[in-house]
Residue, then its C-alpha position, 0 to 999 in steps of 0.5 A: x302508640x299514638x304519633x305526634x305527627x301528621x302521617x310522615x311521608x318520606x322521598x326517597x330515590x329520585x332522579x339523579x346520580x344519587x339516587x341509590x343513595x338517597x335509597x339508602x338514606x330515605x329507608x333509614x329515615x322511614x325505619x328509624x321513624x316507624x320504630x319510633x311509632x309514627x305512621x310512615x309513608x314511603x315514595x319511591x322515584x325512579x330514575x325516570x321521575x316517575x313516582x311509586x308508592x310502596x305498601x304500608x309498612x313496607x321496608x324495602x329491600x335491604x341492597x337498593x340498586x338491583x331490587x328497586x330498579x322493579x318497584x313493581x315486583x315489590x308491590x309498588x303502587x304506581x306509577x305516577x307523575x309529580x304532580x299527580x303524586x303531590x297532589x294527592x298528597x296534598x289532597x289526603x284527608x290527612x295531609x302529611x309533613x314531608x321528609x325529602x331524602x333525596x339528594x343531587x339535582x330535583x331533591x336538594x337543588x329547590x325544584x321538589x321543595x318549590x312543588x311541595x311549596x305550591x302544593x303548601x305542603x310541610x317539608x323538611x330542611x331548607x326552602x326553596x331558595x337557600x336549597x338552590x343556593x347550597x346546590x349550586x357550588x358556584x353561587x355558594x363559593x362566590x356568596x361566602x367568598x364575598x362575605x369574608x369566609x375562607x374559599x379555597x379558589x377556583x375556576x368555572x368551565x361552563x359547558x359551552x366554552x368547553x366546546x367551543x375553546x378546550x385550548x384556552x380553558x386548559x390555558x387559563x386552568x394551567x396559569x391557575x395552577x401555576x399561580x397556586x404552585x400545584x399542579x393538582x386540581x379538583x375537577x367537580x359538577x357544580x351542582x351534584x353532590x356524593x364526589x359524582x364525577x368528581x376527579x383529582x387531576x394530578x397533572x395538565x394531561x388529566x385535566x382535558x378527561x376530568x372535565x368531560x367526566x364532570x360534564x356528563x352530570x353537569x353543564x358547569x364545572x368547577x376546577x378548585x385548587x389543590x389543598x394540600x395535605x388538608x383533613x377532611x372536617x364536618x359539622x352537624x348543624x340542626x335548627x330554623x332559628x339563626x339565633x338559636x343552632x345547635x352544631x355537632x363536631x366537627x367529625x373527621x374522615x380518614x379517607x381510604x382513597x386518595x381524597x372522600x370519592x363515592x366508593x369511599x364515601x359508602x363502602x362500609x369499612x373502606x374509610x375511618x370516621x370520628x364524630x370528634x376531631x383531634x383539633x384545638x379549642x380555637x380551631x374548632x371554635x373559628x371551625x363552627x363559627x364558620x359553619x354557623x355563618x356559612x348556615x345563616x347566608x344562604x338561609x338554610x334552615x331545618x338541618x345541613x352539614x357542612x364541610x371543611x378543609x384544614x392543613x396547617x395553612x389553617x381552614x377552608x370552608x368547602x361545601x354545605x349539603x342541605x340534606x347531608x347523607x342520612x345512610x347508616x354509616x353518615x357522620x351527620x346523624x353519629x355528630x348529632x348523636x354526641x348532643x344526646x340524639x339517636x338516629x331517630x330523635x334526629x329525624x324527629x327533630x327535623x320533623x319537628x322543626x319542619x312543622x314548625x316553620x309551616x305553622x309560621x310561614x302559611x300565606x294567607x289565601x287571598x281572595x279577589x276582593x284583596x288585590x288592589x284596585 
């Protein structure tokens, strides 16, 4: 069978707290794609940032977080540095498109994307600005907020002002909450994803231990305000064209935890999922109108899912993931198979459309003679 694409190369690991789940995602991609007949390259970072990569036609080990902490033991070529590794990717009689499976800080905050960028490689999902902007729950919060889009509110503790006043922030997180009428916070790393260091603080003696936990990952902070008795929504959304999305959902997640924490999230079994949610017509209507605005402001392009909270107060956008889970059990790829995709249909989708914005985004290579005099 003859590929329609460039060799695909696929990013998985990498050097953040999600690692071992961007394991997960990255080796489901890269069988979904070689089952499909496309030739697949797979690059393994570890948790150094060092590159290593793996065996033509390798699968890796089923059960990442023991077996790939020795890429060498699995015949892993390596290991190299970023730019070395993207350079000779760059550099490869046969230039890839790059499928970026990472997820956290490195493979969906822009910081890859910018090297791939200035490499002038094709990669998937968005580019460099709308993946920092999607990272960063802060900037994203206060975007939306600001063009009208329901935010459940919060508070931002920065790293320094933690160390230098704890009395005043848990002064200022108390009025907070007396001012929402629940005790209870949400304490998160702004800018890491899969609910790492993330907490439920129930009452004022909890807030102080969250905050340190989500310091460990992060320099800044986010306590959000409890949302009550909320379900936990998602949309699917695929394209590069505003005008031309195709959004799947939303799901639902029944939780086997207190709220979607990392356990929940990927322990097989522990929580339910339905890619169609029990809501009304005008709520999911006003649900993807949303998911489709949401998109559009940060300039996400390629893929996202984006996630929501609905009670009886009615909805609340939460987060975007510009690389959502593409693990066996993610609801982004069971949501996206309702509009007639398999699991690697969607990722040739991705690809396809990844090509595509490469074809129309190429700058011109200037010369000498063109800067101005």
């Amino acid at each position: 069978m003859t590929s329609r694409f460039p060799p695909i190369a696929v990013l998985l690991g990498g050097p953040s707290a999600e690692h071992d789940v961007s394991v997960v995602s990255g080796s489901a991609v890269a069988d979904a794609l070689e089952d499909l007949g496309h030739r697949v390259e797979r690059h393994l970072i570890d948790l150094d940032g060092r590159w290593w990569r793996l065996p033509a036609g390798s699968r890796g080990p089923a059960d990442p977080p023991s077996a790939w902490d020795d890429p060498v033991a699995i015949g892993a070529i390596g290991p190299e540095s970023a730019a070395a590794a993207i350079g000779r990717l760059a550099d490869a009689d046969a230039a890839p498109v790059v499928f970026i499976a990472l997820h956290g800080p490195f493979g969906e905050d822009g910081t890859v994307q910018a090297l791939l960028e200035a490499a002038r490689l094709p990669y998937t999902g968005s580019a460099v600005a709308a993946s920092a902007i999607g990272m960063d729950k802060a900037i994203f919060k206060r975007l939306c907020r600001g063009i009208g889009l329901p935010i459940a509110d919060w508070r931002e503790i920065r790293s320094d002002r933690w160390a230098a006043d704890r009395a005043g922030v848990l002064g200022e997180l108390e009025a907070f909450a007396s001012g929402t009428g629940d005790p209870r916070l949400m304490v998160k790393p702004a800018r890491l994803g899969s609910s790492v260091g993330m907490t439920l603080a129930h009452v004022e003696a909890e807030r102080a231990p969250a905050i340190e936990l989500a310091l460990r990952h992060d320099t800044l902070v986010l306590a959000e305000a409890y949302v009550a008795g909320a379900r936990d929504l998602e949309v699917a959304v695929i394209g590069n064209d505003p005008a031309r999305l195709e959004l799947y959902g939303p799901g639902e997640i029944v939780a086997g935890h207190e709220f979607y924490d990392y356990a929940a999230k990927y322990t097989l079994g522990l929580s339910r999922t339905t890619p169609t949610a029990d809501v009304d017509p005008v709520t999911r209507a006003t649900i993807l109108k949303i998911a489709r605005d949401c998109y559009r402001a940060i300039g996400a392009e390629g893929f996202a899912r984006i996630d929501f909270l609905l009670n009886p107060e009615g909805v609340a956008l939460s987060e975007i993931n510009t690389i959502p889970g593409f693990t066996p059990i993610s609801l982004f790829p069971v949501m996206a198979a309702l509009g007639g995709h398999s699991f690697g249909a969607v990722a040739e989708r991705i690809v396809e459309l990844a090509l595509e914005r490469h074809a129309g985004a190429v700058r011109p290579r200037l010369t000498p003679a063109d800067l101005p005099r």
